[in-house]
C-alpha positions, -999 to 999 in steps of 0.1 A, spaced: 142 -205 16 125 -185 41 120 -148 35 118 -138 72 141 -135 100 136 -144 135 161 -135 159 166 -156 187 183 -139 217 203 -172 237 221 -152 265 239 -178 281 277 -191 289 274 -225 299 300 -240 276 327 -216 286 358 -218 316 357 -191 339 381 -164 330 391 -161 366 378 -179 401 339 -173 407 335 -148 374 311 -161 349 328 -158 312 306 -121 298 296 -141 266 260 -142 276 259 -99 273 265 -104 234 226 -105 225 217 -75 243 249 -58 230 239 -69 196 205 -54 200 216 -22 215 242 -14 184 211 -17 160 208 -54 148 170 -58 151 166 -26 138 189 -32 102 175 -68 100 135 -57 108 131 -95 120 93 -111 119 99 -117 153 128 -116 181 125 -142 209 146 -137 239 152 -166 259 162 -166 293 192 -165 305 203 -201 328 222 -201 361 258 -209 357 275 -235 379 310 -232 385 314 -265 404 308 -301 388 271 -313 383 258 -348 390 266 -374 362 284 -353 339 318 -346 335 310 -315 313 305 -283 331 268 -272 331 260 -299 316 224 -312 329 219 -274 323 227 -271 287 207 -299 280 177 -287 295 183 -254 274 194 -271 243 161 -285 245 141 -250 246 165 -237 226 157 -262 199 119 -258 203 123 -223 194 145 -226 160 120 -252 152 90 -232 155 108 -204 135 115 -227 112 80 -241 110 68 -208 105 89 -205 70 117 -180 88 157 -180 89 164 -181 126 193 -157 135 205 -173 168 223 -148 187 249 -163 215 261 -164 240 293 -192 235 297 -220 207 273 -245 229 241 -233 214 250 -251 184 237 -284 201 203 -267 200 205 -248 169 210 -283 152 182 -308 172 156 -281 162 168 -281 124 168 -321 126 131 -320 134 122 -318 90 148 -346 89 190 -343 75 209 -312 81 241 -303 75 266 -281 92 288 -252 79 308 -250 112 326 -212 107 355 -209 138 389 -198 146 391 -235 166 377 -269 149 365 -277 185 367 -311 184 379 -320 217 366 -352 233 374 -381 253 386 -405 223 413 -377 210 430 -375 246 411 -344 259 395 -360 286 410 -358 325 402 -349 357 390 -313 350 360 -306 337 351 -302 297 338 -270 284 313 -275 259 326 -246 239 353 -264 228 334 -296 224 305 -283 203 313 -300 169 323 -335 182 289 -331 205 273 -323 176 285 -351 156 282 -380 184 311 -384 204 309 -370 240 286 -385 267 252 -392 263 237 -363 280 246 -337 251 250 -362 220 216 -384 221 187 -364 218 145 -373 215 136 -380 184 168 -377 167 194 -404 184 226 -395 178 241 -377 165 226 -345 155 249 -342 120 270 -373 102 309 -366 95 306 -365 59 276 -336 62 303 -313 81 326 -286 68 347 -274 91 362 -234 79 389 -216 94 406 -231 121 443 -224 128 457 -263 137 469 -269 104 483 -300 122 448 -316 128 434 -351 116 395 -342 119 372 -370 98 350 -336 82 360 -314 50 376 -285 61 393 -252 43 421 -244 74 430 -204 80 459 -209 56 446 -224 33 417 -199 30 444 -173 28 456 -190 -2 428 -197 -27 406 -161 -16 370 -160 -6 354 -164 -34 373 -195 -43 359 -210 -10 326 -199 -16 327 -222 -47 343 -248 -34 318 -251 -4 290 -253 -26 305 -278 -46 309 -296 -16 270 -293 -2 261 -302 -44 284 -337 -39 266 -342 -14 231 -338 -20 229 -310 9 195 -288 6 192 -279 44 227 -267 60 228 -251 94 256 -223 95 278 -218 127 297 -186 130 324 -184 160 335 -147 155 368 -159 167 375 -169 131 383 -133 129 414 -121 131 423 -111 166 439 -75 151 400 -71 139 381 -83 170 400 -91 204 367 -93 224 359 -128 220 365 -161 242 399 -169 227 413 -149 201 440 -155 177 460 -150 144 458 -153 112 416 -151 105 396 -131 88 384 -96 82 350 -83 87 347 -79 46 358 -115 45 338 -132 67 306 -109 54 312 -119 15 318 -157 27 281 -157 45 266 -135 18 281 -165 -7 270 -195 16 230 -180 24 227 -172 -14 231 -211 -21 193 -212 -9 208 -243 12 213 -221 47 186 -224 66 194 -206 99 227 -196 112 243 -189 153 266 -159 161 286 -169 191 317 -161 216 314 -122 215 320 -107 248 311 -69 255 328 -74 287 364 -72 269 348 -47 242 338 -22 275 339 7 249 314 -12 227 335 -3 199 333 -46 178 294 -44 179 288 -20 153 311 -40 130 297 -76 141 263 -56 132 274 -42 96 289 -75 88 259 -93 97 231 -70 81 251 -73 47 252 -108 47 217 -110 57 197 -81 41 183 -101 12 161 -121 38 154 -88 56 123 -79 36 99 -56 45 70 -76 49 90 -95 73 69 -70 98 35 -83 86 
């Protein structure tokens, strides 16, 4: 387990609608917002990275049915060059979104030192894709694609990658945590909102692990949609909604899942200070993760 964090700043929107004609989604503000409420300072990272930010396209690209899409590959590409290097360098990349589509990138540069499993943390199991009827004449947002991308099913362009193939994480190395369609038939392990409701935190924490021990999991990737908060605790994301978690929750569930040793990086996504103008959700997004996170914080982190 590395000792170190690196955060990696990954300002963009690309997998998200537009809330209204010609205005970009504000996802892409939550780094900076992060920053600014005190997140580098609590974490005292080895090193912050901040990427840049890409163009977004509100009309259809060439070849792709998925909107942005030539451009998120392109910056799921640098994206995943970055976590690898942090990775290489023996630190836990913090990857700071920006919407649910960085996953794609977070996950190629794990796959570089081989398997990886995926601790995929959201309010939505975002597994829409052309095989489960969600295809059609509009375009696809990749935000609510990510975890069928990320396990092979979606076009080429964002599910077969150099070096890896496709895809980036097999079904049976997936747990899905916290989605509200209790209705859904998804081929992963997954604890729904109710049912997390029902056995208690801890109780998933355990049951997780058990899960990663089964199967022989030693490198997991954790995703975190803050949208698998309760939309009473934090409106200001993407797509809120009911019932979810609390900040104390969701901070004692990724305290639990990096103390396995197994984590080795995690994404924060879907935060946007444009419905947050107040800035009042960053401090708590901050707290919740600096107390998950503060054991890998050490001082010498600065050397």
């Amino acid at each position: 387990m590395a000792t170190a964090v690196e955060l990696i700043a990954a300002p963009w929107n690309l997998g998200l609608r537009p809330p209204e004609p010609g205005h970009e989604p504000g996802a892409w503000r939550a780094p900076e917002a992060l920053l600014a409420a005190g997140l580098e300072d609590r974490l005292r990272p080895a090193r912050l990275v901040e990427l840049d930010r890409p163009p977004y396209d509100f009309d259809a690209q060439p070849a792709t049915r998925v909107r942005n899409g030539v451009t998120l590959r392109e910056h799921t590409l640098r994206l995943a060059g970055t976590v690898r290097e942090a990775l290489a360098a023996s630190r836990f990349p913090v990857v700071l979104g920006g919407d649910c589509s960085v996953l794609l990138g977070c996950l190629l540069g794990a796959r570089h030192d081989g398997r990886c499993g995926l601790v995929h943390v959201d309010g939505h199991n975002d597994f829409r894709h052309p095989g489960d009827g969600g295809s059609g004449p509009a375009l696809g947002n990749a935000a609510g694609m990510d975890l069928a991308l990320a396990t092979g099913r979606g076009e080429l362009l964002l599910t077969h990658w150099p070096r890896v193939g496709r895809p980036l994480v097999a079904d049976e190395d997936v747990v899905q945590i916290g989605d509200r369609d209790e209705d859904a038939d998804l081929p992963f392990t997954r604890f729904t909102a109710r049912q997390i409701e029902r056995v208690g935190i801890a109780d998933l924490g355990e049951q997780v692990r058990a899960h990663l021990d089964r199967h022989g999991l030693d490198r997991v990737w954790l995703h975190v949609d803050l949208d698998v908060l309760d939309e009473r605790v934090l409106p200001a994301v993407d797509t809120p909604g009911r019932p979810g978690m609390d900040f104390a929750q969701l901070a004692e569930l990724l305290s639990s899942l990096v103390g396995t040793g197994r984590v080795i990086g995690l994404d924060i996504t879907v935060y946007d200070p444009e419905r947050d103008p107040d800035g009042a959700h960053a401090a708590p997004i901050v707290d919740c993760l600096t107390s998950a996170l503060t054991p890998l914080a050490t001082v010498e982190a600065h050397a």
